[in-house]
PyMOL Python script that loads the backbone (N, CA, C, O; Angstrom):
from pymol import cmd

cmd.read_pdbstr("""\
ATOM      1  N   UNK A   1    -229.048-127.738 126.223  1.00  0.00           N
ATOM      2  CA  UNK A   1    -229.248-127.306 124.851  1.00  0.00           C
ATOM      3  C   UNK A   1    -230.720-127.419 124.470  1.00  0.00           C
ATOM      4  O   UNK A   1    -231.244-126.804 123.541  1.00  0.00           O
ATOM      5  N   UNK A   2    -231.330-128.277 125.296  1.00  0.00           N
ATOM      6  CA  UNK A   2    -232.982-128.687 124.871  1.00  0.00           C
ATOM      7  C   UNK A   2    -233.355-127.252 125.157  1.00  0.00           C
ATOM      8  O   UNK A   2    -233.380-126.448 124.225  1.00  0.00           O
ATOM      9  N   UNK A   3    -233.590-126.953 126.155  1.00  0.00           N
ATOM     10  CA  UNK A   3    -233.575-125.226 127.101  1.00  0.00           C
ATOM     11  C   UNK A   3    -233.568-124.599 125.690  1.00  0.00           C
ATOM     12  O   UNK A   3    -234.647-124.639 125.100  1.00  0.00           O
ATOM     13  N   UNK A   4    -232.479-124.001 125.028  1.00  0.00           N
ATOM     14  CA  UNK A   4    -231.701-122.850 124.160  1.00  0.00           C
ATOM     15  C   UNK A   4    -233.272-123.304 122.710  1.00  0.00           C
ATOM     16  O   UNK A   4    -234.031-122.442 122.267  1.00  0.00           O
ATOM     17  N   UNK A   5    -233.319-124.882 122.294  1.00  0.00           N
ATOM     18  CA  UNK A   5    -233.870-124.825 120.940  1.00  0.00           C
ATOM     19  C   UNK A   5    -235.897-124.153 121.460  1.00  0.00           C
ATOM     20  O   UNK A   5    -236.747-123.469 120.890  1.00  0.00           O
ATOM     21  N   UNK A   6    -235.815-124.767 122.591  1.00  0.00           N
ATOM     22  CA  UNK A   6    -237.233-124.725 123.056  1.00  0.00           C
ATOM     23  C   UNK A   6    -237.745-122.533 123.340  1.00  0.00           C
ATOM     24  O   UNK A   6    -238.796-122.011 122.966  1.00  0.00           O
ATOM     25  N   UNK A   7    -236.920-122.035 123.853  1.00  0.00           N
ATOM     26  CA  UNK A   7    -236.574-120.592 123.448  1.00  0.00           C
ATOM     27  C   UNK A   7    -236.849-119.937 122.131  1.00  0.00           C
ATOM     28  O   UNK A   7    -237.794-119.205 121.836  1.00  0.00           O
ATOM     29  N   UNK A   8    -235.811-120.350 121.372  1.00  0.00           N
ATOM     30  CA  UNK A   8    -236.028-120.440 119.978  1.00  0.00           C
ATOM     31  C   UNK A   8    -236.991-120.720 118.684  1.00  0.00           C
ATOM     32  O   UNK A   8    -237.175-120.142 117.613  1.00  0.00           O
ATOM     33  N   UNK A   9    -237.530-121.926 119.333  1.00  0.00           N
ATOM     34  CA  UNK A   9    -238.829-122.445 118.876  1.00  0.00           C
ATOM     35  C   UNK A   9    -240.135-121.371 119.997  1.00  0.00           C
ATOM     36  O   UNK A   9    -240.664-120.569 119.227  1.00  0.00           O
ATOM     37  N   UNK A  10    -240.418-121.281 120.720  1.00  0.00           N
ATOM     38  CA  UNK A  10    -241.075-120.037 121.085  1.00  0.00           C
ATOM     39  C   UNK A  10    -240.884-118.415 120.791  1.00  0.00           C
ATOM     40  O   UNK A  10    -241.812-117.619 120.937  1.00  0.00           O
ATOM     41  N   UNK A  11    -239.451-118.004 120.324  1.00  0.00           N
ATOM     42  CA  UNK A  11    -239.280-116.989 119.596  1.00  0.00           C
ATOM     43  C   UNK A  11    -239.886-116.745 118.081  1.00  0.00           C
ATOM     44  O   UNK A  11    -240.438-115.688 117.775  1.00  0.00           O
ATOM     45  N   UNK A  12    -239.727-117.778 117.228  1.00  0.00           N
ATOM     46  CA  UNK A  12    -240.133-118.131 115.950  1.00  0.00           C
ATOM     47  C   UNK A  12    -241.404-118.370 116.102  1.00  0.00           C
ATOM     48  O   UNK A  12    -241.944-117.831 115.136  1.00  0.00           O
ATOM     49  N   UNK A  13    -242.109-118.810 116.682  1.00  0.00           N
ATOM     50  CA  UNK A  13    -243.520-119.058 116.982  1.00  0.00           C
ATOM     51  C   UNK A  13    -244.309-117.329 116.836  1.00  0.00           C
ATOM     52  O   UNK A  13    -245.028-116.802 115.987  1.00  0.00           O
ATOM     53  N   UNK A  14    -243.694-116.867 118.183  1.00  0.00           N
ATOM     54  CA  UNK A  14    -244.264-115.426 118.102  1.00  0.00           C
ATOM     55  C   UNK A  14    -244.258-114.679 116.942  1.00  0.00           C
ATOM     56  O   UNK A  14    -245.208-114.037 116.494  1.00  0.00           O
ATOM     57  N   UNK A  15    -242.789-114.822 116.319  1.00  0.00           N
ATOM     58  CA  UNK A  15    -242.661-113.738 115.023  1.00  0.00           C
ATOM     59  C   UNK A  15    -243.361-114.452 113.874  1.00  0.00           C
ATOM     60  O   UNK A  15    -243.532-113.846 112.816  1.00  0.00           O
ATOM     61  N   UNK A  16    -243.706-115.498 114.000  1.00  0.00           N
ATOM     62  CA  UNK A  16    -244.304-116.000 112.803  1.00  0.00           C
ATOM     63  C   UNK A  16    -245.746-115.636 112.830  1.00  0.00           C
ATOM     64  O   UNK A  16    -246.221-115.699 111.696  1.00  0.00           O
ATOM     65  N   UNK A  17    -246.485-115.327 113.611  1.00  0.00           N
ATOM     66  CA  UNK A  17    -247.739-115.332 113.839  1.00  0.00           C
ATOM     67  C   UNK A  17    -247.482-113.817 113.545  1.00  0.00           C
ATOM     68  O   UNK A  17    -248.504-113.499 112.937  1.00  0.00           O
ATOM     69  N   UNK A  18    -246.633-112.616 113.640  1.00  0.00           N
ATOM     70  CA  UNK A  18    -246.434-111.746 113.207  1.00  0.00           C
ATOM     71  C   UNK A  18    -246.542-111.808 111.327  1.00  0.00           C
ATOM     72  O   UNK A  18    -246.830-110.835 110.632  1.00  0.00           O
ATOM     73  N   UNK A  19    -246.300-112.888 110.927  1.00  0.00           N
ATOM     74  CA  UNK A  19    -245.719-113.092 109.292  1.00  0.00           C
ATOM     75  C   UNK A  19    -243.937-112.476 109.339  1.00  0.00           C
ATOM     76  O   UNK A  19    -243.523-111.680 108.496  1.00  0.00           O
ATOM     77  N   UNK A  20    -243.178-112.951 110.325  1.00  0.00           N
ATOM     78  CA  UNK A  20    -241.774-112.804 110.253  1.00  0.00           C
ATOM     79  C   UNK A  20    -241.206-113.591 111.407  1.00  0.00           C
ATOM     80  O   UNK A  20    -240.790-113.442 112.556  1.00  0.00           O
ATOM     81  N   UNK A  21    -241.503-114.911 110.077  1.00  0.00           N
ATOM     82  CA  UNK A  21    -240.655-116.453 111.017  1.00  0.00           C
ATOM     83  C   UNK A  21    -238.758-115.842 111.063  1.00  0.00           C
ATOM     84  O   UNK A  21    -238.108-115.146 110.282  1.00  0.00           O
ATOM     85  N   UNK A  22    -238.433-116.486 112.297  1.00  0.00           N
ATOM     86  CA  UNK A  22    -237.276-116.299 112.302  1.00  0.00           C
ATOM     87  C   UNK A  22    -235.978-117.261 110.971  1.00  0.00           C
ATOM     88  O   UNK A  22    -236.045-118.419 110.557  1.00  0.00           O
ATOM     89  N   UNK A  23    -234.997-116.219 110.669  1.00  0.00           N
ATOM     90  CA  UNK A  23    -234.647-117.216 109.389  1.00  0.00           C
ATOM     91  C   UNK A  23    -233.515-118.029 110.205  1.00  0.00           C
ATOM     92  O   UNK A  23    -233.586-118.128 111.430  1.00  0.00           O
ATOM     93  N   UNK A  24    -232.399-118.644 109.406  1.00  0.00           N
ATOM     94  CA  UNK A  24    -231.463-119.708 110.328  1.00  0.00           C
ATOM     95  C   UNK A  24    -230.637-118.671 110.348  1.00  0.00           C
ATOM     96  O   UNK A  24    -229.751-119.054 111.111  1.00  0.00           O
ATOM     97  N   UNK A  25    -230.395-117.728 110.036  1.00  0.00           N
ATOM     98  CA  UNK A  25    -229.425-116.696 110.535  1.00  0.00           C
ATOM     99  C   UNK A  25    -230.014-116.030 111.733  1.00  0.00           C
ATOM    100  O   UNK A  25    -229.335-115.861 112.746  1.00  0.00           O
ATOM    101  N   UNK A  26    -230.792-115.790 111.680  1.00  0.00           N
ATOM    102  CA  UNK A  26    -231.543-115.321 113.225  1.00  0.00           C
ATOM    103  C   UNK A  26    -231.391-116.443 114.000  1.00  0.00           C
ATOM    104  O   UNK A  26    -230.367-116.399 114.681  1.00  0.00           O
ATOM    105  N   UNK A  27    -232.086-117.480 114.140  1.00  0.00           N
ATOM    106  CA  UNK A  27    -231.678-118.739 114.733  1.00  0.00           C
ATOM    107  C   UNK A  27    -230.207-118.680 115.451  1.00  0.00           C
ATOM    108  O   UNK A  27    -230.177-118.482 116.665  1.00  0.00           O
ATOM    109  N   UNK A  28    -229.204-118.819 114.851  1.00  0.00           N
ATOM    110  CA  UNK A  28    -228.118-118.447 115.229  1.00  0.00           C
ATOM    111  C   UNK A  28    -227.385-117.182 116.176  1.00  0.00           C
ATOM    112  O   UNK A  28    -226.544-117.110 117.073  1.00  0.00           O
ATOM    113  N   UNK A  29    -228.009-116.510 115.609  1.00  0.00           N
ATOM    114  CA  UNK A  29    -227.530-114.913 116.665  1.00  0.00           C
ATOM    115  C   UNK A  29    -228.511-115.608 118.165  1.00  0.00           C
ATOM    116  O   UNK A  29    -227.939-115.813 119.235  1.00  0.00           O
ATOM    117  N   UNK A  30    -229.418-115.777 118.043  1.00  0.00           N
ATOM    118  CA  UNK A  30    -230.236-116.092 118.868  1.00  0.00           C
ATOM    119  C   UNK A  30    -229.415-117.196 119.920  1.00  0.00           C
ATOM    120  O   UNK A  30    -229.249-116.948 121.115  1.00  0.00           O
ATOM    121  N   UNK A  31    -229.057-118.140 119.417  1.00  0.00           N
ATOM    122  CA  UNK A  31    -228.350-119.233 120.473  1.00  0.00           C
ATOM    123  C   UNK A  31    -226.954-118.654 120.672  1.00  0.00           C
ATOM    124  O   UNK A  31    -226.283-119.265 121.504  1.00  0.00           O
ATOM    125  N   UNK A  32    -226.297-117.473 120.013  1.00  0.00           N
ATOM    126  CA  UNK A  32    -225.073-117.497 120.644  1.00  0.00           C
ATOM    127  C   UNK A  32    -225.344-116.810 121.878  1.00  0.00           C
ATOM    128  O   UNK A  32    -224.745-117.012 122.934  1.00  0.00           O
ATOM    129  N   UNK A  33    -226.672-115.638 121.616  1.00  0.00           N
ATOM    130  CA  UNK A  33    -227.043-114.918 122.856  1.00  0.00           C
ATOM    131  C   UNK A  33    -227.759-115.662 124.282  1.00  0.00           C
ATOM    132  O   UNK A  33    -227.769-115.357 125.474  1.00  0.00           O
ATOM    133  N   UNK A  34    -228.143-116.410 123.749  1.00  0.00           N
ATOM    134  CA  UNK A  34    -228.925-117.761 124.938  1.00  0.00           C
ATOM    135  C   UNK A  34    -227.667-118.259 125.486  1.00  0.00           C
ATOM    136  O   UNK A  34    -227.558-118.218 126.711  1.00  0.00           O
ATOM    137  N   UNK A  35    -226.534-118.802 124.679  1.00  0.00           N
ATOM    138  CA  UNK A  35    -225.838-119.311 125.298  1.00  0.00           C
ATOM    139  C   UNK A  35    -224.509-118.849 126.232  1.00  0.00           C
ATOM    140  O   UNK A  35    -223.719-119.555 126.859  1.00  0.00           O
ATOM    141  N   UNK A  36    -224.567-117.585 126.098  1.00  0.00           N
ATOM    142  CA  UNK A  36    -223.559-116.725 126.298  1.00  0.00           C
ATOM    143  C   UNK A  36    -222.445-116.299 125.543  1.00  0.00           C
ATOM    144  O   UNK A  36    -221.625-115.521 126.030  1.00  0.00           O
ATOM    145  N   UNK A  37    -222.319-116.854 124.102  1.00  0.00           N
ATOM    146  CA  UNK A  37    -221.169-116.939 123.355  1.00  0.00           C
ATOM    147  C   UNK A  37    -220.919-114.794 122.756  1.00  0.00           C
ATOM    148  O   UNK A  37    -219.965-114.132 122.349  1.00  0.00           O
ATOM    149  N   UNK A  38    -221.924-114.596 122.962  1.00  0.00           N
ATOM    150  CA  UNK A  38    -221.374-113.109 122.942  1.00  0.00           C
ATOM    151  C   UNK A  38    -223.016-112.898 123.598  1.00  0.00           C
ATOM    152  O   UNK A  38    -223.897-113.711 123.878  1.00  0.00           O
ATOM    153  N   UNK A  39    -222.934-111.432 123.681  1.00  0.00           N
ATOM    154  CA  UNK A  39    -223.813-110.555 124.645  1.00  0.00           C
ATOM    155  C   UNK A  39    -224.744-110.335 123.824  1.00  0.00           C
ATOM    156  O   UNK A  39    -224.575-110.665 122.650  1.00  0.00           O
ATOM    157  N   UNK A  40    -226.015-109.693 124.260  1.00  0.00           N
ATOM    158  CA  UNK A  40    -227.063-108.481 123.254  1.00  0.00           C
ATOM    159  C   UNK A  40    -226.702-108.006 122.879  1.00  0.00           C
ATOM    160  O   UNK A  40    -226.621-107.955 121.652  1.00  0.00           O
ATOM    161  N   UNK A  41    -226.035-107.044 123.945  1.00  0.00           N
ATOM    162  CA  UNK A  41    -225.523-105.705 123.791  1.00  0.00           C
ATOM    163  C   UNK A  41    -224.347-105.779 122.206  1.00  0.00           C
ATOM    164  O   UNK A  41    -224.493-104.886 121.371  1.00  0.00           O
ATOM    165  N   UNK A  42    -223.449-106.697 122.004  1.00  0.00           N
ATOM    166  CA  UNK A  42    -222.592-106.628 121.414  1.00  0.00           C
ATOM    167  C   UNK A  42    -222.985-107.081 119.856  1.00  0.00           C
ATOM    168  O   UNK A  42    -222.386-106.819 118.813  1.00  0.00           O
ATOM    169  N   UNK A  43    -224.353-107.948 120.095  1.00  0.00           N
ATOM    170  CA  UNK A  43    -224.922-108.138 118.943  1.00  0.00           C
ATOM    171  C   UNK A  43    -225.590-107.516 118.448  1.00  0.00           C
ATOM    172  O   UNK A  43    -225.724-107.603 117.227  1.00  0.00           O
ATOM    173  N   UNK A  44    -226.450-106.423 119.362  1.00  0.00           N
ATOM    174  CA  UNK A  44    -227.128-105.257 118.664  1.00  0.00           C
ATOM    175  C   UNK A  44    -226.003-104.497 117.893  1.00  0.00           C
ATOM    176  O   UNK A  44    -225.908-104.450 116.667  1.00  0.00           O
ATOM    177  N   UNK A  45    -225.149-103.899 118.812  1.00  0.00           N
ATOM    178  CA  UNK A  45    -223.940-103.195 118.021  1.00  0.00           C
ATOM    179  C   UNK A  45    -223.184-103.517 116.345  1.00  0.00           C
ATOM    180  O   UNK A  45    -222.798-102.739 115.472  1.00  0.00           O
ATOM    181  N   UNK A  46    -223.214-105.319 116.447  1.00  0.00           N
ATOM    182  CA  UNK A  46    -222.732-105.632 115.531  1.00  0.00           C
ATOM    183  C   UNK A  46    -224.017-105.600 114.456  1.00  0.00           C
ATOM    184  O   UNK A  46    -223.756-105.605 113.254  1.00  0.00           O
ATOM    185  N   UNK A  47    -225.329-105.570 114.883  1.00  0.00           N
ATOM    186  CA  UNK A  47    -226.521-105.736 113.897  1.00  0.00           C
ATOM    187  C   UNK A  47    -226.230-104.251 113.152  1.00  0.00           C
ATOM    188  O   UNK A  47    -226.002-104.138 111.948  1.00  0.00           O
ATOM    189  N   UNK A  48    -226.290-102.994 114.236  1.00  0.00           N
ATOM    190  CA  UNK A  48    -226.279-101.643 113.511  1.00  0.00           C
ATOM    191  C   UNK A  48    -225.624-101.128 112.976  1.00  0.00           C
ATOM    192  O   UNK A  48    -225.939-100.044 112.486  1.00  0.00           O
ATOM    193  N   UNK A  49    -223.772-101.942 112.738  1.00  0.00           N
ATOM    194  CA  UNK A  49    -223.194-101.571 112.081  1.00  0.00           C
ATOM    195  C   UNK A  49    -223.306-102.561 110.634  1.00  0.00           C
ATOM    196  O   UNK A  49    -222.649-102.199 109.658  1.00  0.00           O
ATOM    197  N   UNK A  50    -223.934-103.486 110.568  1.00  0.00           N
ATOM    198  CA  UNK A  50    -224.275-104.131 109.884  1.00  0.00           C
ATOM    199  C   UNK A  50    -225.251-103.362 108.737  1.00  0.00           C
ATOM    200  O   UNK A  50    -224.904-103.198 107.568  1.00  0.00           O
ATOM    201  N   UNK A  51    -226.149-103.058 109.133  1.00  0.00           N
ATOM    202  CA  UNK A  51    -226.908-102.382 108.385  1.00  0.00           C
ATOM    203  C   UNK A  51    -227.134-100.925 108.337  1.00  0.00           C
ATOM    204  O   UNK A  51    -228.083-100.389 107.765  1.00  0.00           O
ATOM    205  N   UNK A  52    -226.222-100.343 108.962  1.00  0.00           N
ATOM    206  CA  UNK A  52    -225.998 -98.577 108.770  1.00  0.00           C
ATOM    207  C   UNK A  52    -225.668 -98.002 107.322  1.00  0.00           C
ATOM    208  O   UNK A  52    -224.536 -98.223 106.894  1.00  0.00           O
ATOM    209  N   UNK A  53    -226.286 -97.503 106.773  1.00  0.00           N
ATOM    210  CA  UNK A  53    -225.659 -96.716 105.449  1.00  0.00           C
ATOM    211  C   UNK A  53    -225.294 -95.418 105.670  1.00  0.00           C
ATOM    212  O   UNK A  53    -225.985 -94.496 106.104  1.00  0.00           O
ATOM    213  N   UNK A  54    -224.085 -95.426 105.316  1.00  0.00           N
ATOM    214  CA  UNK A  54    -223.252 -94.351 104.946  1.00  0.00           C
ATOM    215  C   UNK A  54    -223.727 -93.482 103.636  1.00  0.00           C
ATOM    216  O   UNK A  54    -223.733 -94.216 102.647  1.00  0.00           O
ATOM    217  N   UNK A  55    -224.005 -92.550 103.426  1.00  0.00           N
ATOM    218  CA  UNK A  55    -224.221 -91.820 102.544  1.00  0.00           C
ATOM    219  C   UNK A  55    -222.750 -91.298 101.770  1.00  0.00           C
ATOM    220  O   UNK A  55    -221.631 -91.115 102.248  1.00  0.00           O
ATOM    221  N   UNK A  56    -223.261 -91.149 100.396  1.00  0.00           N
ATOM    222  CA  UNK A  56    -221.735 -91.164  99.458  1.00  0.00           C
ATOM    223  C   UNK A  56    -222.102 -89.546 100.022  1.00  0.00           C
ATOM    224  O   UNK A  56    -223.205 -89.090 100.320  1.00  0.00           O
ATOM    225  N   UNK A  57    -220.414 -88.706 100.055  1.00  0.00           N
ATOM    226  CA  UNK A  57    -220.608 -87.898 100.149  1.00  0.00           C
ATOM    227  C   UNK A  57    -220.083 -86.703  98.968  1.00  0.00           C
ATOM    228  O   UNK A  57    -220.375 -85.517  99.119  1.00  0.00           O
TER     229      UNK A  57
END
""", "prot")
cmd.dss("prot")
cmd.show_as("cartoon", "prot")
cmd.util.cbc("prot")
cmd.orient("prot")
């Protein structure tokens, strides 16, 4: 688990020096994907349906 926070803490590092620290919800997606608890792939999917807008039609 030291492994997964030390990742994490080097992920947040980078985006912060961007000015986009990682928040604790990122944090999270982040260790389920480190840890294997679901995939990229399945978390990208779930990110884009997350934030897809549908247009009223």
């Amino acid at each position: 688990m030291k492994d997964v926070e030390k990742i994490i803490g080097q992920v947040n590092g980078t985006m912060g020096m961007e000015g986009m620290p990682l928040t604790d919800e990122d944090k999270d997606m982040l260790r389920k994907c480190i840890t294997g608890e679901t995939s990229s792939d399945d978390m990208v999917k779930r990110l884009i349906k997350q934030y897809t807008v549908v247009p009223d039609r």
